[in-house]
DRENMAR-136308 format. One record per atom (N, C-alpha, C, CB): y, x, z; residue in three letters. Coordinates in steps of 0.05 Angstrom, whole numbers, plus 5000, padded with zeros to 4 digits. Glycine has a CB too. Example, Ala and Ser with C-alpha at 12.3 -4.5 7.8 and 13.67 -1.06 7.14 Angstrom:
2
488652645156ALA/491052465156ALA/493452645156ALA/491152265181ALA/495552575142SER/497952735143SER/500152585157SER/498852825114SER/
//
This chain:
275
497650175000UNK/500050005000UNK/502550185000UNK/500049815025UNK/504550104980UNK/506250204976UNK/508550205001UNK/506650114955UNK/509750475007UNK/511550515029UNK/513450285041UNK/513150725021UNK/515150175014UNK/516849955015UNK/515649735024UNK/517949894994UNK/513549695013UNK/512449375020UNK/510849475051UNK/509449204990UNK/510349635056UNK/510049595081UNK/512049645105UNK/508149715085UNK/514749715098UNK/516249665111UNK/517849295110UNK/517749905106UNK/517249275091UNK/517948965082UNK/516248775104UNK/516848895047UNK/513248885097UNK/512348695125UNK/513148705148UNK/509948695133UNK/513448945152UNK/513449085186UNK/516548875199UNK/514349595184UNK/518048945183UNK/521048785191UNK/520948475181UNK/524048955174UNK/518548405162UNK/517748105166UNK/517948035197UNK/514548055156UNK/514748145203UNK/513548095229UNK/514948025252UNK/512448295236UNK/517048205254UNK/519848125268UNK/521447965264UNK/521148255269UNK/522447905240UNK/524947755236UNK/524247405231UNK/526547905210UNK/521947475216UNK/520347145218UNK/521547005237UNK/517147115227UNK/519147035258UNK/519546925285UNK/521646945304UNK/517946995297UNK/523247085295UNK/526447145308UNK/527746855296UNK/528447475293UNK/527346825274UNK/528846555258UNK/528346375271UNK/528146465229UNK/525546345262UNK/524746065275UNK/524346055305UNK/522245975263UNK/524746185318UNK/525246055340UNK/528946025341UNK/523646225367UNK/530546135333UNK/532946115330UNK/533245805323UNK/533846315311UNK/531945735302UNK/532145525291UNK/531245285308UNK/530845555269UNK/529445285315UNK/528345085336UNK/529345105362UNK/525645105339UNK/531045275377UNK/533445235402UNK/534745175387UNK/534645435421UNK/536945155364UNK/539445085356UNK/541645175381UNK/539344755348UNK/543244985369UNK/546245015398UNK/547045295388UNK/544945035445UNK/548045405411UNK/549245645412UNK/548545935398UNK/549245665435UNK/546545885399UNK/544646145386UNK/544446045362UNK/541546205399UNK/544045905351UNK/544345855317UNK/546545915314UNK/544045575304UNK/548745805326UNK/552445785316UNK/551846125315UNK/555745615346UNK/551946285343UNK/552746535340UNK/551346745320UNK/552646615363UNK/548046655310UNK/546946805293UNK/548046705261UNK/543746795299UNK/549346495257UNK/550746405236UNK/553446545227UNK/551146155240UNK/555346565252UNK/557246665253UNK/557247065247UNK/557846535279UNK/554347175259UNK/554247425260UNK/553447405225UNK/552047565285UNK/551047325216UNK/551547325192UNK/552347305170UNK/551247295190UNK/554347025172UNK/556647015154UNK/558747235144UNK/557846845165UNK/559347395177UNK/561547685177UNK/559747935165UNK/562747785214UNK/557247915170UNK/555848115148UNK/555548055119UNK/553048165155UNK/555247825116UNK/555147735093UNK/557247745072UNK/554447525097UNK/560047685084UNK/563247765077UNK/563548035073UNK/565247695101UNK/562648225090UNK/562948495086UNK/561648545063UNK/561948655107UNK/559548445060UNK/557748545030UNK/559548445016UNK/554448425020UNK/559948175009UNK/560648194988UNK/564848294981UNK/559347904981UNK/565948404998UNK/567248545004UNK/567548764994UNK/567148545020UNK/565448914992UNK/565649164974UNK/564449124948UNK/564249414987UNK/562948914944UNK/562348844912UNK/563848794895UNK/561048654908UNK/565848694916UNK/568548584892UNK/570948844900UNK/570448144902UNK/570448964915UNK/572249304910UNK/570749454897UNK/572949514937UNK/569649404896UNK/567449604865UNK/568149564852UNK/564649584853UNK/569349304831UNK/569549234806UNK/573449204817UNK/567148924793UNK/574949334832UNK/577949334834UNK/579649044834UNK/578949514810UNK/577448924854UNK/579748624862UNK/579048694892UNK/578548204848UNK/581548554911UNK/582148564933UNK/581448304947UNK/584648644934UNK/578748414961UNK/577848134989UNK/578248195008UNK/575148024996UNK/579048085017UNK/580648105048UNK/578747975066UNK/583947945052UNK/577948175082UNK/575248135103UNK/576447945127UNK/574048485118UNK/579048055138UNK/580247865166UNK/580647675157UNK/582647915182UNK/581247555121UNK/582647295113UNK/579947045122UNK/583647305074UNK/577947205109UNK/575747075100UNK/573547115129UNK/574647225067UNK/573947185139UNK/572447195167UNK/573547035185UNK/572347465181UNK/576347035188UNK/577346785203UNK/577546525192UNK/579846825210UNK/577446555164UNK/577646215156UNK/574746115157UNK/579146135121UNK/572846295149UNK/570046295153UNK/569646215176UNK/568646525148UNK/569846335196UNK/568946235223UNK/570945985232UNK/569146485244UNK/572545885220UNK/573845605232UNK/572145385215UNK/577645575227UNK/571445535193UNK/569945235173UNK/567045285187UNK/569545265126UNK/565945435196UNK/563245335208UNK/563145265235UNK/561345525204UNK/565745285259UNK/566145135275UNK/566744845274UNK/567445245284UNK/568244765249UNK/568644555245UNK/565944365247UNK/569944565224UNK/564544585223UNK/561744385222UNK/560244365247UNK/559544505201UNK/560244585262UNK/558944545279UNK/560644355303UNK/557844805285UNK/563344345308UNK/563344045319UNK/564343865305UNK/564444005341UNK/562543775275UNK/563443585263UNK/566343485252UNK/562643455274UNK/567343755254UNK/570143655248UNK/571043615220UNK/571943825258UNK/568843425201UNK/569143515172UNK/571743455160UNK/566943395155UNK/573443285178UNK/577043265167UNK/578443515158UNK/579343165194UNK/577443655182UNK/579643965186UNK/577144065161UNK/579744215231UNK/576644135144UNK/574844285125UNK/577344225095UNK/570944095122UNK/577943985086UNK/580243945070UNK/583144165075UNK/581043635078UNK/583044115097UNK/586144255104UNK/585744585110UNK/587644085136UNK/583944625125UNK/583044835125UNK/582744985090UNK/580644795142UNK/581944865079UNK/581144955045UNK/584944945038UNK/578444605019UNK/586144745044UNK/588544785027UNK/590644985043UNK/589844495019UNK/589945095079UNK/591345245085UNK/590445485075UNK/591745225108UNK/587845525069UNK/587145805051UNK/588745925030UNK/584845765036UNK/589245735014UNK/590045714989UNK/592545734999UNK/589345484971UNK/593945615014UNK/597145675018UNK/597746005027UNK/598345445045UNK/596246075041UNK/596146305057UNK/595846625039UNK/593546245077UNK/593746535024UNK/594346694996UNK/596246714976UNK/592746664983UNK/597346514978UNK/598646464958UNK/601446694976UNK/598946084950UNK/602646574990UNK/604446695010UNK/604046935012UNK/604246615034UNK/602447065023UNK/601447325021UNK/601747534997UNK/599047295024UNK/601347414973UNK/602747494943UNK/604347494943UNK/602647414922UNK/605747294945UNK/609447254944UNK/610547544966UNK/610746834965UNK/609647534987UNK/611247685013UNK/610747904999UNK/610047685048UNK/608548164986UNK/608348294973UNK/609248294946UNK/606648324977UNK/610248084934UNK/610648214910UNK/608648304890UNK/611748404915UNK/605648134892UNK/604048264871UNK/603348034861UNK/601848454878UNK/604947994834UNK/605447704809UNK/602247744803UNK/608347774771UNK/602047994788UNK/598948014767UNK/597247954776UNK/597848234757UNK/596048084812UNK/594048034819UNK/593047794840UNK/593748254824UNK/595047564828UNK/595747334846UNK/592247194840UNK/599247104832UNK/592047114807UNK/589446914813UNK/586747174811UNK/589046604781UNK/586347354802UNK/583847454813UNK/583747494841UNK/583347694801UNK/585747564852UNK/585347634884UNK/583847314893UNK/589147734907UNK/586347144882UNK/585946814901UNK/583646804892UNK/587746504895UNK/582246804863UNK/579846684861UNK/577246794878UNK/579346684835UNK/577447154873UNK/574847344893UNK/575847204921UNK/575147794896UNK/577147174940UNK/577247124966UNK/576146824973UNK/580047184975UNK/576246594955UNK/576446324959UNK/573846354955UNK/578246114943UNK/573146434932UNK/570546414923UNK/568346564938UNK/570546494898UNK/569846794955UNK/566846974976UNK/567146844997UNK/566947344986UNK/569746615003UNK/569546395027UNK/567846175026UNK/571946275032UNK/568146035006UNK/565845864999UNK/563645874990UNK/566245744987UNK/562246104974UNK/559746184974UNK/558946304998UNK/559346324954UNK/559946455019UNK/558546575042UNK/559146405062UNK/559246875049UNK/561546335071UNK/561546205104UNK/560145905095UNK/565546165122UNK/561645925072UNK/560945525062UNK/558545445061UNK/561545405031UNK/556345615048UNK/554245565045UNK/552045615071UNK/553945685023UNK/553445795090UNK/552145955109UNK/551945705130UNK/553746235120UNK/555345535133UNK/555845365148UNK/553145085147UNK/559045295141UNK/551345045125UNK/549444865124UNK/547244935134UNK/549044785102UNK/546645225153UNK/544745225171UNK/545445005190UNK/544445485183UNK/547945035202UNK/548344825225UNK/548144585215UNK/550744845240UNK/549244495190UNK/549844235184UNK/546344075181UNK/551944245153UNK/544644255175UNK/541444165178UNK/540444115202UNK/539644355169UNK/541244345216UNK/539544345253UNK/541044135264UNK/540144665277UNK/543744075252UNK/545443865276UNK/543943555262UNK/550343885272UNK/543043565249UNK/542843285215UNK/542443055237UNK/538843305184UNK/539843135259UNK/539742885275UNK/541342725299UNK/537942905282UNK/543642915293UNK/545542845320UNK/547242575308UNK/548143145329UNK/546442515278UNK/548042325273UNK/547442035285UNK/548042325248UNK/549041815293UNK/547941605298UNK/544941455284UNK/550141475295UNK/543641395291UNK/541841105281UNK/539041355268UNK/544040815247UNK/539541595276UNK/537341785261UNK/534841735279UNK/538242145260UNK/533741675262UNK/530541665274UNK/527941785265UNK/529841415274UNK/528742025244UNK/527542175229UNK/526542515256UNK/530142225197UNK/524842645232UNK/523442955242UNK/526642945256UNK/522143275212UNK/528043115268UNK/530643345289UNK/530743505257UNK/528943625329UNK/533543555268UNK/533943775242UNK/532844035249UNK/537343855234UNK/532044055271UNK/529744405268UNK/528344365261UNK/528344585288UNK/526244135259UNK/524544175235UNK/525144085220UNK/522444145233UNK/527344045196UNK/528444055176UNK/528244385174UNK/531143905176UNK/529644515180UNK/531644735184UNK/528544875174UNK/533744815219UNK/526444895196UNK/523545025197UNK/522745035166UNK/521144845218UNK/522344805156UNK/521944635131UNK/522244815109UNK/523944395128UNK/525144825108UNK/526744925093UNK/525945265089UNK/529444855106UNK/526345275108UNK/525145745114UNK/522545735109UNK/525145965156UNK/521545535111UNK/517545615106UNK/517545555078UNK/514545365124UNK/518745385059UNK/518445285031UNK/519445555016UNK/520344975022UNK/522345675023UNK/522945865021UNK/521746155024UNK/524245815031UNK/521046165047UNK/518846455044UNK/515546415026UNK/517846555081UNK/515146215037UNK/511946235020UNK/513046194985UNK/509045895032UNK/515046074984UNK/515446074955UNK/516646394947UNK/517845814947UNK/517346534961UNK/518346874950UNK/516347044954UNK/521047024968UNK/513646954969UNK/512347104979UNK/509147064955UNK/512447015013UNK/509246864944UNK/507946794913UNK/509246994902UNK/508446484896UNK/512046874891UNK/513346974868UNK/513547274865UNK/515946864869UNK/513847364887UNK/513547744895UNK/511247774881UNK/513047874933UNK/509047684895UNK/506047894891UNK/505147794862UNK/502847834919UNK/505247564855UNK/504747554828UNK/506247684808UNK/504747334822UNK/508547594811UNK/510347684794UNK/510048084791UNK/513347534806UNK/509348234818UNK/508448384817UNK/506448564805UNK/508548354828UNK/503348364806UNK/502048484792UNK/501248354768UNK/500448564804UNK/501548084762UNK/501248004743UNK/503347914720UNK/499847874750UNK/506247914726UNK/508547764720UNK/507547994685UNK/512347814747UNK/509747864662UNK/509248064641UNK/511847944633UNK/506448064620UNK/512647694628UNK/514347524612UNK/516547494625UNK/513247264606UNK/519847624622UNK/521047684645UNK/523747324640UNK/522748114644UNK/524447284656UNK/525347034673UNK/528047024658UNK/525547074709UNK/529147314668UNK/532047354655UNK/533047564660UNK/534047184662UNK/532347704633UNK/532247994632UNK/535448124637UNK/530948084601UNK/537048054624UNK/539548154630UNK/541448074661UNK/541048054605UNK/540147904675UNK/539847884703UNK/539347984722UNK/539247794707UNK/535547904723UNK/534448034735UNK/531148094725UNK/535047914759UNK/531448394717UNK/530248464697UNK/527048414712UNK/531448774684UNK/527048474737UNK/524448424760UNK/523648214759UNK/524848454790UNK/524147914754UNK/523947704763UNK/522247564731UNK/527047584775UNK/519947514743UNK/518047344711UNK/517847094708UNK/515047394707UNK/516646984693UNK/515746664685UNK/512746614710UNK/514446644639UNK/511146854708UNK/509346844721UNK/509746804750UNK/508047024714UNK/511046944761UNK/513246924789UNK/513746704790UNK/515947064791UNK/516346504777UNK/516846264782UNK/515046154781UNK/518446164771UNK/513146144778UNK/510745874772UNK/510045894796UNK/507945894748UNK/508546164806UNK/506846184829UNK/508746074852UNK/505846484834UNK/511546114851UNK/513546074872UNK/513845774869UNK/516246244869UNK/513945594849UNK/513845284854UNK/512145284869UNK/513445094832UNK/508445284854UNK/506245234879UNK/507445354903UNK/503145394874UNK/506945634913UNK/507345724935UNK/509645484953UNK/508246034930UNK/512845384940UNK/513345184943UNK/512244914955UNK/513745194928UNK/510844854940UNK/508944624940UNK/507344654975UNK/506444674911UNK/506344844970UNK/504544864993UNK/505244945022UNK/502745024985UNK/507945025012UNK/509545125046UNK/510844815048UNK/512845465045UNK/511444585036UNK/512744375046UNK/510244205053UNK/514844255024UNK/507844145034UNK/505144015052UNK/504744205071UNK/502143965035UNK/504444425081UNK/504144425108UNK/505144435127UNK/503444515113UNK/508044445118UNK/510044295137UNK/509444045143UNK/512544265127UNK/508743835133UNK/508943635131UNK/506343545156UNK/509143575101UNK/504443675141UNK/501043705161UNK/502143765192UNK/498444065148UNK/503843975194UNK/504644095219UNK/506343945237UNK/505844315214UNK/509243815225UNK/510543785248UNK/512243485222UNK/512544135266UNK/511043455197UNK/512643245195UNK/511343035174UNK/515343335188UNK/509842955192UNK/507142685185UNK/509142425180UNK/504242585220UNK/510442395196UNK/512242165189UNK/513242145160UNK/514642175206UNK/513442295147UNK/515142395120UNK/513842275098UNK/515142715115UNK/514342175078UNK/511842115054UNK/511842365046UNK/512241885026UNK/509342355034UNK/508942565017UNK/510642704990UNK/506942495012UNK/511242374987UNK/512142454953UNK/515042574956UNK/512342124929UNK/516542454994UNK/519742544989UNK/518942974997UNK/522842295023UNK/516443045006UNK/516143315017UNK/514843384985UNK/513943365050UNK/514743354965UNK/514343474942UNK/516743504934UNK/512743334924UNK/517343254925UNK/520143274908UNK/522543404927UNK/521142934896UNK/522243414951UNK/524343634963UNK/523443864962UNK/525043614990UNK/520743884961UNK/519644274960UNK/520544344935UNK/515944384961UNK/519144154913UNK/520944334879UNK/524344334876UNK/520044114844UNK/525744124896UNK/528844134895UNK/529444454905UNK/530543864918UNK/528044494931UNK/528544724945UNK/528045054932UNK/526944674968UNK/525445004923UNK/524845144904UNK/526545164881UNK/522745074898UNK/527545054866UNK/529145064839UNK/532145204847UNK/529644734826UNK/532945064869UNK/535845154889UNK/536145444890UNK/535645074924UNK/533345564906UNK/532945754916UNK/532545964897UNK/531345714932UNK/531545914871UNK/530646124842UNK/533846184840UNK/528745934805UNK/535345964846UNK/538245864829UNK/540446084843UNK/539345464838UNK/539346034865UNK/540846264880UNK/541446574885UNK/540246224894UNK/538246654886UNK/536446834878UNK/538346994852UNK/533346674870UNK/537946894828UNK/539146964804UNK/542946984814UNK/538146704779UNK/543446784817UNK/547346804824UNK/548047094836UNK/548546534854UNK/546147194862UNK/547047434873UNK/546047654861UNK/546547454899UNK/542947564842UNK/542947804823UNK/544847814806UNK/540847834807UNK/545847724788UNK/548347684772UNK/551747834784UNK/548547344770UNK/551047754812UNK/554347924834UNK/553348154825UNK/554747914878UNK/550648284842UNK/549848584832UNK/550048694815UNK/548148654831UNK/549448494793UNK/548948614758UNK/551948704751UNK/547748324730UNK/553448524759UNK/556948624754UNK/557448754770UNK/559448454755UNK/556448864789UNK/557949114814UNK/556249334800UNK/556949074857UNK/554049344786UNK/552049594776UNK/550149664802UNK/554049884766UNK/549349554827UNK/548549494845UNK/546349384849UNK/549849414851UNK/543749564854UNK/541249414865UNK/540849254885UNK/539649534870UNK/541949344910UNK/542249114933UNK/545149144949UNK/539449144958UNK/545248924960UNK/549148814969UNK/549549035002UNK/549548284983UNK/547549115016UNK/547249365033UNK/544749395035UNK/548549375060UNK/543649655059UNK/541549675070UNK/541449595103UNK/540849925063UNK/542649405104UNK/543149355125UNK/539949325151UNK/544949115117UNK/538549105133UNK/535149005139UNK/533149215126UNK/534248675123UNK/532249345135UNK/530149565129UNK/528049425112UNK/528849695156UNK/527749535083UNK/526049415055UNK/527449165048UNK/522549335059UNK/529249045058UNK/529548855043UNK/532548755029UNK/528348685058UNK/533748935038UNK/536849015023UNK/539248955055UNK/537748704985UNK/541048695048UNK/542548635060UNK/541848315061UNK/544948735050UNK/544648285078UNK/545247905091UNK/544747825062UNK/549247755106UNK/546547885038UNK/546547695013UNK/542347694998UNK/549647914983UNK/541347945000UNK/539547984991UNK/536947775004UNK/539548254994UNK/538047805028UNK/535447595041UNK/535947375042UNK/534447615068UNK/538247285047UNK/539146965047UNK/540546745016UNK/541646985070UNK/540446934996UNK/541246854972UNK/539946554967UNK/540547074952UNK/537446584972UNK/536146374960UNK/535946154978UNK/533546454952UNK/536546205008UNK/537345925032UNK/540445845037UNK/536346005065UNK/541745995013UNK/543945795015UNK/544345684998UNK/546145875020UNK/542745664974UNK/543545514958UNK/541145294962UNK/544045654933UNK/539545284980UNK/536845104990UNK/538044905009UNK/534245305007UNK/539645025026UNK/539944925051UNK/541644735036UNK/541145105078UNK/544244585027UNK/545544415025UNK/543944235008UNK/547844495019UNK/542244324995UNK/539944144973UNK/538643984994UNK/537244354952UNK/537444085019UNK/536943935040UNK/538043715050UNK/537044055056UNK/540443855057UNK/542543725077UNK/542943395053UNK/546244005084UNK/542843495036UNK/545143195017UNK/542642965009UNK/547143344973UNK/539243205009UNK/537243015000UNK/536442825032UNK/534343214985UNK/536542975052UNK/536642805080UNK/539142525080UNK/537643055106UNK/541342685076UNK/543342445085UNK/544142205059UNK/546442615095UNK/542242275029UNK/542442115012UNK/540841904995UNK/543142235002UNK/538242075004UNK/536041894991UNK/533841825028UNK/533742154956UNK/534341985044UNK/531941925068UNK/534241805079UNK/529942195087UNK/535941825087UNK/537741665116UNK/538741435101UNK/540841865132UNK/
//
């Protein structure tokens, strides 16, 4: 076994079960492992976009970041509007006070845009774990949503890896991500498939079957979707992974790429077609 992949497990072994039990206390320890993440996650992509000579501003986007996922986390989804348009005012101002006309919309767009793809998307861990605090819910708790979600997610990367590994030939999207095959995605739907039935076997029998399919291939499709978006950041930075922060497995953006674009696929299929 190759060096990497066995450091890949080794910091599995650990971090797995670090999640999920994170996930299943919620409260405080979710908010703060959300919050620690999000500010790693900003930093990455912080120097991806100073690589290619646009200016993200880490304190802009760390503080507005951390007020939009407090919001969510006490439901304050009013203040999320205003919050978005004090962003935008604040940048805008900030150009003006300096004096820099040219680099008014690339700056505004890299900063808005590493606010809403990282805190925004990050902020729907809580918005899942909290899902059942809503009135009249009588469904699974959003930790096991949340559980749901990370198990469809890993067993679906954990197909797509080893196949795509030794058997993949036919590549997905070569000028992307030249690693990633047809053979991979397939195995990663099943693998999909089979991390949401045994969710379902495990902790969420109440559920029909057919809404834990058609949410495992939503999640699954989300998650390829995602997967590709931060290969694509890299591919324009010239960049194999966003840090080395997690030992074998790159950085915040590298491991979580594919649960943020999963997690709100959740959140909207709970509060739109099940609630």
């Amino acid at each position: 076994m190759e060096r990497n992949l066995k450091l890949r497990i080794y910091v599995a072994l650990v971090w797995v079960p670090l999640l999920l039990l994170i996930s299943y206390v919620g409260g405080i320890l979710l908010l703060v492992f959300v919050l620690a993440a999000t500010y790693l996650g900003l930093l990455e992509f912080s120097r991806l976009a100073e690589s290619r000579g646009l200016r993200a501003s880490l304190p802009y986007m760390t503080i507005l970041g951390a007020a939009l996922i407090l919001s969510v986390y006490f439901r304050a989804y009013e203040f999320l509007f205003f919050l978005l348009a004090f962003a935008t005012i604040v940048l805008c101002l900030t150009h003006l006070y300096r004096g820099e006309i040219s680099d008014l919309f690339p700056n505004l767009g890299v900063n808005l845009f590493g606010l809403l793809y990282i805190a925004g998307l990050f902020s729907y861990f809580v918005a899942v774990r909290n899902i059942s605090n809503m009135e009249g819910w009588r469904y699974p708790s959003g930790g096991a949503w949340l559980i749901f979600t990370l198990a469809v997610i890993w067993i679906d990367d954990t197909f797509a890896y080893f196949v795509g590994k030794w058997w993949g030939k036919r590549p997905l999207s070569s000028k992307v991500s030249p690693n990633k095959t047809v053979e991979g995605a397939i195995a990663g739907a099943i693998g999909a498939l089979l991390g949401g039935l045994l969710a379902r076997s495990l902790f969420l029998g109440t559920v029909s079957s057919v809404h834990i399919v058609l949410l495992s291939l939503l999640v699954f499709a989300a998650g390829l979707f995602g997967d590709l978006v931060e290969s694509l950041l890299k591919r324009a930075c010239y960049l194999k992974d966003a840090s080395e922060i997690i030992p074998g497995h790159g950085g915040v953006l590298d491991r979580f790429d594919s649960l943020l674009f999963a997690l709100p696929v959740v959140y909207y299929y709970l509060r739109v077609i099940i609630y």
